[in-house]
C-alpha positions in Angstrom: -6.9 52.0 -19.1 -8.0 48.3 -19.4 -4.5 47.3 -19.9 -3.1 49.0 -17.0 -5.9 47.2 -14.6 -4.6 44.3 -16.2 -1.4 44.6 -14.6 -2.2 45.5 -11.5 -2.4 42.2 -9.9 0.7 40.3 -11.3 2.5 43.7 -9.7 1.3 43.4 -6.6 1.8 39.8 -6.6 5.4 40.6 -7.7 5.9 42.9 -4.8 4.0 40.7 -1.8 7.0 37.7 -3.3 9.4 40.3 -3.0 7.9 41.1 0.4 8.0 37.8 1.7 11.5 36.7 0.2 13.1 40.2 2.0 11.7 38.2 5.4 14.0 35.0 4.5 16.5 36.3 1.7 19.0 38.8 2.4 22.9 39.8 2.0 25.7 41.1 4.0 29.1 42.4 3.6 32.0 40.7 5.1 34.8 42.8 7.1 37.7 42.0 8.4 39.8 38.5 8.7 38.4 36.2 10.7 37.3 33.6 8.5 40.1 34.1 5.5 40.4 32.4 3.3 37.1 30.4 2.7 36.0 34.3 3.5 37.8 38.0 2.5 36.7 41.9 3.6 34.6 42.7 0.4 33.3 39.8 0.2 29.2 40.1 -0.3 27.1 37.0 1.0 23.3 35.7 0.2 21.9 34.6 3.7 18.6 32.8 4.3 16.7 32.2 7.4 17.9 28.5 8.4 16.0 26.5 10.0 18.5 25.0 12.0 22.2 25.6 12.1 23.9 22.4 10.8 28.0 21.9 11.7 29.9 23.3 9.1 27.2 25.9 8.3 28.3 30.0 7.6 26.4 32.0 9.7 25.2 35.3 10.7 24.5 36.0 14.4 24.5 38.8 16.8 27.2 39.7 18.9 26.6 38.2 22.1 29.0 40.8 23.7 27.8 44.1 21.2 23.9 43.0 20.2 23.8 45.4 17.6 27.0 44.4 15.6 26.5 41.1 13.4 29.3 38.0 13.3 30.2 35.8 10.8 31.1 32.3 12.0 31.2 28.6 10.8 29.5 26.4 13.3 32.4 23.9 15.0 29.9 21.3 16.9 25.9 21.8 18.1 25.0 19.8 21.5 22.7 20.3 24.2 24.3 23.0 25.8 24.1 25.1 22.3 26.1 26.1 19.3 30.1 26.9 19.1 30.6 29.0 16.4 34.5 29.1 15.6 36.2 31.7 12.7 38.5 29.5 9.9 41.4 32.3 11.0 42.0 31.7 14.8 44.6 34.3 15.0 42.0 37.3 13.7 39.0 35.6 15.3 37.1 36.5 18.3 34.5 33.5 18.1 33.3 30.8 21.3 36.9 31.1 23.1 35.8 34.8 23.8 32.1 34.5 24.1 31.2 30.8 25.1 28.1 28.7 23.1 25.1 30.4 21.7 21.6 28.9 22.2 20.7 26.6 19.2 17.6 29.5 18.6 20.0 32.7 18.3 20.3 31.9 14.9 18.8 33.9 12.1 20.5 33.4 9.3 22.6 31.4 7.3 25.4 32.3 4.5 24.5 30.1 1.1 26.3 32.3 -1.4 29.0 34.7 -2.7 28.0 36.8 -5.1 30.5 39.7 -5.0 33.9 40.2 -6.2 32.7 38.4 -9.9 36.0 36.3 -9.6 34.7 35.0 -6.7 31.1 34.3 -7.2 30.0 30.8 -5.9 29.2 29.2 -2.9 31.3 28.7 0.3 33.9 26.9 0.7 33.6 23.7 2.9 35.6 23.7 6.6 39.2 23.7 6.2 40.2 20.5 7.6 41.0 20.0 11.2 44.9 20.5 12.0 46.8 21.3 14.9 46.7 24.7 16.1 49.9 25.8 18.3 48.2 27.6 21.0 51.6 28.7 22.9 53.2 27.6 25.9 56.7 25.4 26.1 57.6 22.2 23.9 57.1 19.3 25.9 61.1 18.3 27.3 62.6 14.8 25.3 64.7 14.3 28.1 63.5 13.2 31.7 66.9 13.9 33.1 66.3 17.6 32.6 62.7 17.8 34.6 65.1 16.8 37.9 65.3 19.9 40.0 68.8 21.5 41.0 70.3 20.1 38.0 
């Protein structure tokens, strides 16, 4: 009986840390394409509550458009008029093109860690670098000759 007492309060210490981790520790399940490949469906995150989203950051916001569905996005730039939040995939993304800037203090958490499938266990991948993105209409015309009308 003595013994059990003397367990009683490293337990409930254990369970007001686990308490007060679940508040600022928590993981998710990625679906769908939008930020392939730093980011795959299956893929299971570890996301903290950040203080402040920094550019390049993963994270997890609600749907401006659908409040109760959840978005994974890497933030593109942070000024005054808030946060654009971009997917690494633009052709499977809906991200600030569809929705416009979130407010710097929408933000509740941010994606640290991978730790599910085991062969990919680790943390994120940085941005992919900045490269052109063809975003349709017509090719620019080499020749001047051409832009006359009635030719």
């Amino acid at each position: 009986m003595r013994r059990m007492r003397g367990l009683v309060w490293p337990l409930i210490a254990w369970l007001g840390l686990v308490l007060l981790a679940r508040r600022h520790i928590d993981v998710v399940e990625v679906r769908g394409r939008s930020m392939a490949p730093a980011l795959l469906p299956g893929d299971r995150l570890l996301v903290v509550a950040p203080a402040r989203p920094r550019v390049g950051d993963i994270v997890l916001v609600a749907d401006p458009r659908e409040p109760g569905r959840e978005l994974v996005k890497r933030v593109a730039s942070i000024d005054s008029c808030g946060v654009t939040l971009r997917g690494d995939n633009p052709a499977f993304s809906t991200d600030a093109r569809a929705f416009g800037r979130i407010p710097v203090g929408g933000f509740a958490w941010r994606a640290v860690l991978r730790y599910w499938p085991l062969g990919r266990i680790g943390p994120l991948a940085a941005p992919p670098p900045l490269a052109l993105v063809d975003e349709g209409g017509e090719p620019a015309c080499a020749f001047p000759d051409a832009l006359i009308a009635g030719d």
